[in-house]
MIDOSE-1310 file (N, C-alpha, C; in nm, 2 decimals, decimal comma, always signed):
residues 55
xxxx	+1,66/-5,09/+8,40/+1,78/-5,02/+8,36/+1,91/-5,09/+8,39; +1,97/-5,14/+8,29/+2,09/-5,23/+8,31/+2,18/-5,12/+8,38; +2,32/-5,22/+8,43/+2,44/-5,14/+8,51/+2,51/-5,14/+8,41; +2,60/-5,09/+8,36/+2,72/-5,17/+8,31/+2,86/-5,11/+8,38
xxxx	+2,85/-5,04/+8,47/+2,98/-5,00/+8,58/+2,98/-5,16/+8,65; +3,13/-5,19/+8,61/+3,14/-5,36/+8,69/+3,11/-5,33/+8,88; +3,22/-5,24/+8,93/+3,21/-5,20/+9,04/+3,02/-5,17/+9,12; +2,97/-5,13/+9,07/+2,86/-5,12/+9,08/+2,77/-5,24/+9,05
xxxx	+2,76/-5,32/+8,94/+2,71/-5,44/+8,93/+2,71/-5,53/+9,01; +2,82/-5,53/+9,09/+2,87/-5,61/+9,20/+2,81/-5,57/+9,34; +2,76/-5,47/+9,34/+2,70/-5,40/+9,44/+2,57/-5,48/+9,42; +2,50/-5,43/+9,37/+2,38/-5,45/+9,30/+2,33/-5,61/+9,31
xxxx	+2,43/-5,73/+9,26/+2,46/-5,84/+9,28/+2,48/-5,91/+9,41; +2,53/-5,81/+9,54/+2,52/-5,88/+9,68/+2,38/-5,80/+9,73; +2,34/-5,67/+9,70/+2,20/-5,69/+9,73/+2,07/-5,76/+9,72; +2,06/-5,79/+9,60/+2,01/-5,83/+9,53/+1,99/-6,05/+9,51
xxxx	+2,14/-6,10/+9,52/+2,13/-6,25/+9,57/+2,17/-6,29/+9,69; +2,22/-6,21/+9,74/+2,32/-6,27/+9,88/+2,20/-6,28/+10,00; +2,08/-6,36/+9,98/+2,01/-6,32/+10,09/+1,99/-6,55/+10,12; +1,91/-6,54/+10,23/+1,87/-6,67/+10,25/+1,70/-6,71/+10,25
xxxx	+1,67/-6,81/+10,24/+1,48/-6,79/+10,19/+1,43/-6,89/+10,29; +1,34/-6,86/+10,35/+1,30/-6,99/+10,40/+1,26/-7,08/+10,34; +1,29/-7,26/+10,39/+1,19/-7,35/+10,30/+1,04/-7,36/+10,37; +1,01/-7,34/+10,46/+0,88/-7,36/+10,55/+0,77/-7,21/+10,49
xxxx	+0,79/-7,10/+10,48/+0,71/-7,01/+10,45/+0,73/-6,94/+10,33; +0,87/-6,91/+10,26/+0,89/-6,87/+10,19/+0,99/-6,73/+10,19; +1,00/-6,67/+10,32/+0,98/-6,49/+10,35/+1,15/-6,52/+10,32; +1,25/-6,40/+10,24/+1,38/-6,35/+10,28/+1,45/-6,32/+10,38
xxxx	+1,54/-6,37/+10,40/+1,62/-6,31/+10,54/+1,75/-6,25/+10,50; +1,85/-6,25/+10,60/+1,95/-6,18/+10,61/+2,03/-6,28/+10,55; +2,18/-6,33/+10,53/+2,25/-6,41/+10,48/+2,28/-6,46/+10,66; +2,33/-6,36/+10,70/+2,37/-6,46/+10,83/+2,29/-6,48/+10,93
xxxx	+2,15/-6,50/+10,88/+2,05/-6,54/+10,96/+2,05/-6,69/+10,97; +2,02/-6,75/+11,09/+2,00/-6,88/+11,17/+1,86/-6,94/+11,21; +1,76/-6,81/+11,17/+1,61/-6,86/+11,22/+1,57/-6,75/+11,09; +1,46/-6,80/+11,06/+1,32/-6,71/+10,93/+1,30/-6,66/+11,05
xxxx	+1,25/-6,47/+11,00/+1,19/-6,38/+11,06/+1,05/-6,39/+11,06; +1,00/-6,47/+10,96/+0,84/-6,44/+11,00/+0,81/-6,60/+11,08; +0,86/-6,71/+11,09/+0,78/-6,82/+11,12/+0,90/-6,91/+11,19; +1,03/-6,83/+11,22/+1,08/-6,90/+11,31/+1,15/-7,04/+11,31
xxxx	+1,11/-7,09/+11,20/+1,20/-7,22/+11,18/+1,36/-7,20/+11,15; +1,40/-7,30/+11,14/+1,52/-7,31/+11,11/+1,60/-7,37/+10,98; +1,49/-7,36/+10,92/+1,50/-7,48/+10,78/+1,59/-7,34/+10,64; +1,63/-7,29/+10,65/+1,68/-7,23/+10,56/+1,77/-7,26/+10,43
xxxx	+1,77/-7,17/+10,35/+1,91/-7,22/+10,19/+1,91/-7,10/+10,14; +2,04/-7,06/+10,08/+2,07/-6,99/+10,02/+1,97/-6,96/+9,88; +2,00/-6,82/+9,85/+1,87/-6,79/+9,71/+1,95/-6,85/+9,64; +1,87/-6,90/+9,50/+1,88/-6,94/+9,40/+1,94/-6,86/+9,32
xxxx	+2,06/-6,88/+9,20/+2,11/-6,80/+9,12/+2,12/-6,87/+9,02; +2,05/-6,79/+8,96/+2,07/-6,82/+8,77/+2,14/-6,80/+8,68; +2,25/-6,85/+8,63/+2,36/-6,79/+8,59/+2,34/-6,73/+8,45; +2,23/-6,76/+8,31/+2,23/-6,72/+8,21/+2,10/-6,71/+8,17
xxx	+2,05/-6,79/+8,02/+1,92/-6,82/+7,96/+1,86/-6,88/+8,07; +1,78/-6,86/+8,08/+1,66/-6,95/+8,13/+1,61/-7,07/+8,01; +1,60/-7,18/+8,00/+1,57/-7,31/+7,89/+1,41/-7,34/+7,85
């Protein structure tokens, strides 16, 4: 179900990409996380965002 309230989209938009991923296991974390929750490394990067088409 698309949004189309911008206010809301934007909501939706920091739920949704504002997280961090580990590179060693894979699991989601918090954005201002420092260590992965499941395996403890420290190897982390921001999620990936896709701005349009996919090619």
């Amino acid at each position: 179900m698309p949004v189309t309230d911008p206010f809301k989209s934007k909501i939706v938009e920091e739920r949704l990409l504002n997280k961090t991923v580990c590179r060693k296991c894979g699991a989601t974390n918090p954005p201002e996380a420092v260590k992965c929750r499941r395996c403890k490394s420290r190897n982390l990067r921001p999620k990936k965002r896709f701005g349009g088409k996919k090619g």
